[in-house]
C-alpha positions as CSV (number, residue, x, y, z in Angstrom):
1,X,188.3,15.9,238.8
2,X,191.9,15.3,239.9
3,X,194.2,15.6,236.9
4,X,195.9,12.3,237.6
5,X,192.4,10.5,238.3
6,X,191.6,12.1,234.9
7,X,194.8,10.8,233.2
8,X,194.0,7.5,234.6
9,X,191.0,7.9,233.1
10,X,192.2,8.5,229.2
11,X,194.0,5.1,229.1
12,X,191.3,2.8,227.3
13,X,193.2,0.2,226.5
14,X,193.5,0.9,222.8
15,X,197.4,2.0,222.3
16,X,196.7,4.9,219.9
17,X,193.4,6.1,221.6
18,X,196.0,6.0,224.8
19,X,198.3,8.1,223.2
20,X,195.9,10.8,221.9
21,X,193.7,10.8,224.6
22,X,197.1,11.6,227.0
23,X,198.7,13.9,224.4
24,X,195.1,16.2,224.4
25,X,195.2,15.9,228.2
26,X,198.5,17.3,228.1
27,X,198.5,19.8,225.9
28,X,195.0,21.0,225.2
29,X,193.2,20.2,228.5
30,X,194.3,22.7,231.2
31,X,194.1,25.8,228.4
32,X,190.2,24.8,228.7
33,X,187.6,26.8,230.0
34,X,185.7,24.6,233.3
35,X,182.6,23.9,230.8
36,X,185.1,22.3,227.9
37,X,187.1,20.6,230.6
38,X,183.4,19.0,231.4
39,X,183.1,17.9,228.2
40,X,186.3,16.5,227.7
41,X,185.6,14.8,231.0
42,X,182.0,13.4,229.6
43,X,183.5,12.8,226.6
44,X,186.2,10.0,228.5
45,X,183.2,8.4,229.9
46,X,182.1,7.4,226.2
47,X,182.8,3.6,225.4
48,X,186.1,2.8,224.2
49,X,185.4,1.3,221.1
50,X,182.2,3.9,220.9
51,X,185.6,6.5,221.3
52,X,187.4,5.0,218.3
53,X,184.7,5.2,216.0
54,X,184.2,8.6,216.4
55,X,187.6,9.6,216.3
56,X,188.8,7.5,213.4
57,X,185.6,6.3,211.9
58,X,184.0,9.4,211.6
59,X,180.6,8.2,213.5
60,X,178.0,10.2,214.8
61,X,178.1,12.0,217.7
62,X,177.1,14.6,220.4
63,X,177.8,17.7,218.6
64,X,179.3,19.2,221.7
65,X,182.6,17.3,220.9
66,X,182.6,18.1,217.6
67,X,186.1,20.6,219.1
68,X,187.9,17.8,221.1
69,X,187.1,15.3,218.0
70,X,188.6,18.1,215.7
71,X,191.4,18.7,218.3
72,X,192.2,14.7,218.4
73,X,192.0,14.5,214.3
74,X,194.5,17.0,213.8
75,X,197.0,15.1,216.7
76,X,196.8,11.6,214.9
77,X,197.5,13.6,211.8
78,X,200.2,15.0,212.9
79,X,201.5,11.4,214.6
80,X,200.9,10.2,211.3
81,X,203.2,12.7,209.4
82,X,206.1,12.5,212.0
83,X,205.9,8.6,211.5
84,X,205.9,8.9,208.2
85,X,209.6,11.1,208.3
């Protein structure tokens, strides 16, 4: 998939599930191996809300994200903390 299509793709509509979403795509995404780029891929087709809970509500889940949810938790923490200064 086209990186742009892709980046397209993360904006769900939900400003701070945007901004993580883009921020992983960014920074994390092209350092992936094909397979984890498929899975961040298959994990953007998950529904939105379905997306948020996982992230921030800690609901269950494939257990092949478990390293893009743990990758997206440590972003917001780190949002969190530069908001916070």
């Amino acid at each position: 998939m086209q990186l742009s299509k892709l980046r397209w793709k993360c904006r769900k509509g939900i400003r701070e599930l945007d901004i993580l979403l883009a921020k992983y795509l960014e920074h994390n995404f092209v350092n992936l191996s094909q397979k984890n780029q498929d899975i961040f891929i298959e994990f953007t087709n998950i529904d939105t809300y379905q997306l948020f809970d996982i992230i921030f509500n800690k609901k269950s889940h494939n257990s092949k994200f478990i390293k893009i949810i743990k990758d997206l938790t440590s972003i917001a923490v780190r949002r969190k903390n530069e908001y916070k200064n």
